[in-house]
C-alpha positions as CSV (number, residue, x, y, z in Angstrom):
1,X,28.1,-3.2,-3.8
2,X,27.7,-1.4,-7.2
3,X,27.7,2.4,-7.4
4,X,24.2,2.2,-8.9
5,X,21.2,0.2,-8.4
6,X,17.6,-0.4,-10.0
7,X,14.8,-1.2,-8.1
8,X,10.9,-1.7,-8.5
9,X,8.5,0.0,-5.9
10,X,5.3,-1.8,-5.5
11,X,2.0,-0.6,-4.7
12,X,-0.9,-2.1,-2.2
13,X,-4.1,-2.4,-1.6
14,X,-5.9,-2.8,1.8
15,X,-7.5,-5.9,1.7
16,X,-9.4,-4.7,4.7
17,X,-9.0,-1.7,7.4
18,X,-10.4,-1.2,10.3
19,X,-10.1,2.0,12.5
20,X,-9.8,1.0,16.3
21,X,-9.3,4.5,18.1
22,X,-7.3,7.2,18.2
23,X,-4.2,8.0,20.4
24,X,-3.7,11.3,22.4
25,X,-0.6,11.6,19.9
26,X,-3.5,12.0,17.3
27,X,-2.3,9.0,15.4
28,X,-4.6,6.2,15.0
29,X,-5.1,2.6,16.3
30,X,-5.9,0.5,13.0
31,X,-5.7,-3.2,11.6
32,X,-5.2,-3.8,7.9
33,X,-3.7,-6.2,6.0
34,X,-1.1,-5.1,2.9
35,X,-1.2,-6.6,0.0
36,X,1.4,-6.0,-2.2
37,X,0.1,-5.8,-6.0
38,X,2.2,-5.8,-9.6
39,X,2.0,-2.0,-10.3
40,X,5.2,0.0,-9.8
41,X,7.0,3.3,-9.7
42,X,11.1,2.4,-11.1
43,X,13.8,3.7,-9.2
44,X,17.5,3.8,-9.8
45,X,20.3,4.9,-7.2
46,X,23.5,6.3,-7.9
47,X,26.1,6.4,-5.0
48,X,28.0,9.9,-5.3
49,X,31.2,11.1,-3.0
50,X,29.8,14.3,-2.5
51,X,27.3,14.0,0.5
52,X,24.4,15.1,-1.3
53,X,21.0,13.9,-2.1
54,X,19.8,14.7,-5.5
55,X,16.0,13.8,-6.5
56,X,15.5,13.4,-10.5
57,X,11.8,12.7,-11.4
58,X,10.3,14.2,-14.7
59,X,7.1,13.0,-13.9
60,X,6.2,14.7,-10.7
61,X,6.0,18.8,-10.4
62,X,6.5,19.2,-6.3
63,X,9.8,20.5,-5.1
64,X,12.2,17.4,-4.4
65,X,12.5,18.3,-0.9
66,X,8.7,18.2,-0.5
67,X,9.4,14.2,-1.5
68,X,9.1,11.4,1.3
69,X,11.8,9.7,-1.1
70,X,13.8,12.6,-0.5
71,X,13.0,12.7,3.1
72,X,13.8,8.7,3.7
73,X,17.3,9.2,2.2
74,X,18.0,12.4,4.5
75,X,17.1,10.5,7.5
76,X,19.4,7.8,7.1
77,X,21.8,9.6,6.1
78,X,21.4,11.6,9.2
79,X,20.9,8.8,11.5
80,X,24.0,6.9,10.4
81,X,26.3,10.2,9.1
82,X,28.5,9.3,6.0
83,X,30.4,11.0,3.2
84,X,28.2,9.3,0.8
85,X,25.2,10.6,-1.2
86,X,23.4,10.0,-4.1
87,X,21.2,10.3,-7.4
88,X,17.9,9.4,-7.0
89,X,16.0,8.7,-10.6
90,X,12.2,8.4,-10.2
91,X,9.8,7.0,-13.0
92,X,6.3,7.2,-11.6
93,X,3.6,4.8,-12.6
94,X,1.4,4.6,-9.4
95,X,-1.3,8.0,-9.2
96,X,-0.4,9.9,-6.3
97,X,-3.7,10.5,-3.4
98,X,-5.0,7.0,-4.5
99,X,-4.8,4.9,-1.8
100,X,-1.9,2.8,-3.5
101,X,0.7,3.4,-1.1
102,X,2.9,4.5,-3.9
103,X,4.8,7.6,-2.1
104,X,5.2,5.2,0.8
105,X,6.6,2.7,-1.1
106,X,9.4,5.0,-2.8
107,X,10.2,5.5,1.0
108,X,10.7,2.0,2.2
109,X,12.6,1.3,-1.2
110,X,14.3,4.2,-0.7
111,X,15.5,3.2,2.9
112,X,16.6,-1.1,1.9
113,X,19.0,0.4,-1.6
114,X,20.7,3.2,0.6
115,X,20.8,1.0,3.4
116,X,23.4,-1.4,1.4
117,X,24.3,1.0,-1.0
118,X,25.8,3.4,1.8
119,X,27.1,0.5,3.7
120,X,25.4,1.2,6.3
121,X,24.2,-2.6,6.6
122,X,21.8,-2.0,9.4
123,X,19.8,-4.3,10.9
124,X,15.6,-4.5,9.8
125,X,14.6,-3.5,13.2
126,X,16.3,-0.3,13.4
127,X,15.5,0.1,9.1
128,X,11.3,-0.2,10.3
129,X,12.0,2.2,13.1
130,X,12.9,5.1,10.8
131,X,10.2,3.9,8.3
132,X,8.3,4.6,11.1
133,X,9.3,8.3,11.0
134,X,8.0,8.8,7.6
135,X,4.5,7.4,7.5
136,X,2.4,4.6,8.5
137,X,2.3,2.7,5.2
138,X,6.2,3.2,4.8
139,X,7.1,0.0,7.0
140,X,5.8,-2.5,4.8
141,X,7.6,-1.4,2.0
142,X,10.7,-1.0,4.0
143,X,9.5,-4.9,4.9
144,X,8.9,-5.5,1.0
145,X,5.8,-8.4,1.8
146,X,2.6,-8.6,2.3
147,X,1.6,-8.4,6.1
148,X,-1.0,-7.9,9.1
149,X,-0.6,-4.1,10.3
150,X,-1.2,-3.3,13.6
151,X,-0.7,0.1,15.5
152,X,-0.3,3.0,13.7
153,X,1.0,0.6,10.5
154,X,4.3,-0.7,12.0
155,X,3.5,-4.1,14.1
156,X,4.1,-6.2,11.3
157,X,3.5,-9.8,10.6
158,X,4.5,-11.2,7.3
159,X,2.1,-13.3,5.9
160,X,1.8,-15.2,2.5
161,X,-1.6,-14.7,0.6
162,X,-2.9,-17.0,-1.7
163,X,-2.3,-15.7,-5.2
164,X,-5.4,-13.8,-6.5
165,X,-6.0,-11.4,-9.5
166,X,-7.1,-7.7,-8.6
167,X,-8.8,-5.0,-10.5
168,X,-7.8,-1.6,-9.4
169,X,-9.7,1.3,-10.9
170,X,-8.4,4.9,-10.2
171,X,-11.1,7.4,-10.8
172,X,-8.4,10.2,-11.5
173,X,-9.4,11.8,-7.8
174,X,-6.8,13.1,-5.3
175,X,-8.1,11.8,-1.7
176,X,-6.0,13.9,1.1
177,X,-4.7,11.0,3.9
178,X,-4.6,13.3,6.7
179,X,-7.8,15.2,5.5
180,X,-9.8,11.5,5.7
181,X,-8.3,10.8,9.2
182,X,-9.1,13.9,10.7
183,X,-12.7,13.9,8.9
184,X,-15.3,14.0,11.8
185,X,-17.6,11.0,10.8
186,X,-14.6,8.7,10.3
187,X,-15.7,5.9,12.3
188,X,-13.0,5.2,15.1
189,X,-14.3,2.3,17.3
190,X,-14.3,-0.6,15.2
191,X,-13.9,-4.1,17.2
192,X,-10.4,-5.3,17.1
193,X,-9.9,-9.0,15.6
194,X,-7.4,-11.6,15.3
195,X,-5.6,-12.9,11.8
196,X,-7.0,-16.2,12.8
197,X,-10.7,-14.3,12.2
198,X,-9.8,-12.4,8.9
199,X,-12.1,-12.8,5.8
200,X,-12.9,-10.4,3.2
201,X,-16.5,-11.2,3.7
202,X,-16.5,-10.2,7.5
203,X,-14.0,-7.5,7.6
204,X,-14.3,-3.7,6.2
205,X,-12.4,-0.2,5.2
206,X,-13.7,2.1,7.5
207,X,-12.7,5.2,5.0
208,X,-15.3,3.6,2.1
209,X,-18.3,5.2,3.4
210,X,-16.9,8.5,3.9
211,X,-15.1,8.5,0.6
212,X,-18.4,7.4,-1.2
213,X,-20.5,10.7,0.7
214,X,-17.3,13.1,-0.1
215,X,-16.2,12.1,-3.9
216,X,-18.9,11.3,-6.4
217,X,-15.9,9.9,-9.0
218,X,-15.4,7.1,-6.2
219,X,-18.7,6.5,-6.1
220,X,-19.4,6.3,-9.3
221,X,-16.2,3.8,-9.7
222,X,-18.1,1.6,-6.8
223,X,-21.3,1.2,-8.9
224,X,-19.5,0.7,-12.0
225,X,-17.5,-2.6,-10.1
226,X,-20.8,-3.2,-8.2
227,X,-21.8,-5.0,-11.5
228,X,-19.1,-7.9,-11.2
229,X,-18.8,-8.1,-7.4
230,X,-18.1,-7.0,-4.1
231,X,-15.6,-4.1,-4.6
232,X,-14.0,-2.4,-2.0
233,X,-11.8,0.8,-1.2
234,X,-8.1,0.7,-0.8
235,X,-6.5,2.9,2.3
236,X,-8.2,6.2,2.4
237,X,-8.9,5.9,-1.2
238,X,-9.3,6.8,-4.4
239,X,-9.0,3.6,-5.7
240,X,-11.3,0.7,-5.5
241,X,-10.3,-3.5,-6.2
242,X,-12.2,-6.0,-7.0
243,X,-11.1,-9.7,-7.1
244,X,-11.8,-11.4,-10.4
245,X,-11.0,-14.9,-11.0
């Protein structure tokens, strides 16, 4: 393989996402499913001789290390031990705490180009497993389709979705994952259902009330869609979608 590779990291929205319980490991039991959309963060990889990982991203302010990119690369690298390392160039499109997935997907895309790029040629499997190590979200981007989530994020089932058009409206607020899941009126019991049941029109995102009562910008960016449809909140949020035709 080439000593350097480009690659686009898409984000996604959650077409739906239910909240089934919560595990004595504190993670939670959800259902989703991912649908991967046309914005994107760039990356580039540089293989380097030298064993070590080197994050370059102009656009972000928090310490490299502090990165889940970063953090995907150190893993492998750790869980299959090489001589290799690398440059990592980041251009990033996708606002970070909006429900887009986007620091998850640097992680999965992080995880297929050093993957080949190392030589490591590991099998998906074991690739999802340490995705599963890093996040919730970062499996389907280690997957790179559009799937049914189950678990915690990681029982995946690819599935094709008829092609639709999507308005995503940020409303420039942060929204704190871990601060939504721990919040004590997320609701946590929602019925589990089958793929064979989905439909946008009987199916929810648990986080959307919650994220209404707690941000007024996301609420304000519901009303605003309100007009044109039934919009809807993406993961824990900021961002809301609407489908248009």
């Amino acid at each position: 393989m080439s000593l350097k590779v480009r690659l686009v990291s898409p984000a996604k929205i959650n077409l739906f996402l239910h909240i089934l319980g919560q595990n004595p490991n504190g993670y939670h039991e959800l259902q989703t499913i991912f649908q991967l959309i046309n914005w994107y963060d760039k990356l580039e990889f540089e293989k380097t001789q030298d064993g070590k990982i080197e994050l370059i991203s102009p656009s972000t302010s928090f310490p490299p290390e502090e990165n889940l990119i970063y953090k995907a690369a150190l893993l492998l690298q750790k869980k299959y031990p090489s001589s290799f390392g690398c440059k990592i160039f980041l251009e990033k499109n996708i606002p970070i705490g909006a429900g887009l997935g986007g620091g998850s997907s640097n992680a999965g895309i992080t995880l297929r180009a050093l993957n080949e790029l190392w030589d490591i040629n590991t099998n998906e499997k074991e690739l999802l497993e340490i995705a599963t190590q890093l996040g919730a979200d970062v499996p389907v981007f280690t997957l790179n389709h559009s799937a049914w989530a189950e678990g915690i994020g990681e029982n995946l089932t690819p599935i094709k979705l008829a092609k639709q058009f999507y308005l995503v409206l940020y409303p420039n607020v942060f929204i704190n994952t871990k601060k939504m899941f721990d919040h004590i009126d997320l609701k946590r019991n929602t019925k589990k259902i089958k793929l064979a049941e989905y439909s946008f029109e009987t199916t929810h995102n648990d986080f959307q009330n919650l994220a209404l009562d707690l941000y007024p910008e996301v609420k304000e960016a519901f009303n605003w869609l309100k007009q044109f449809g039934t919009p809807r909140l993406s993961g824990s949020g900021s961002s809301m979608f609407l489908a248009v035709k």
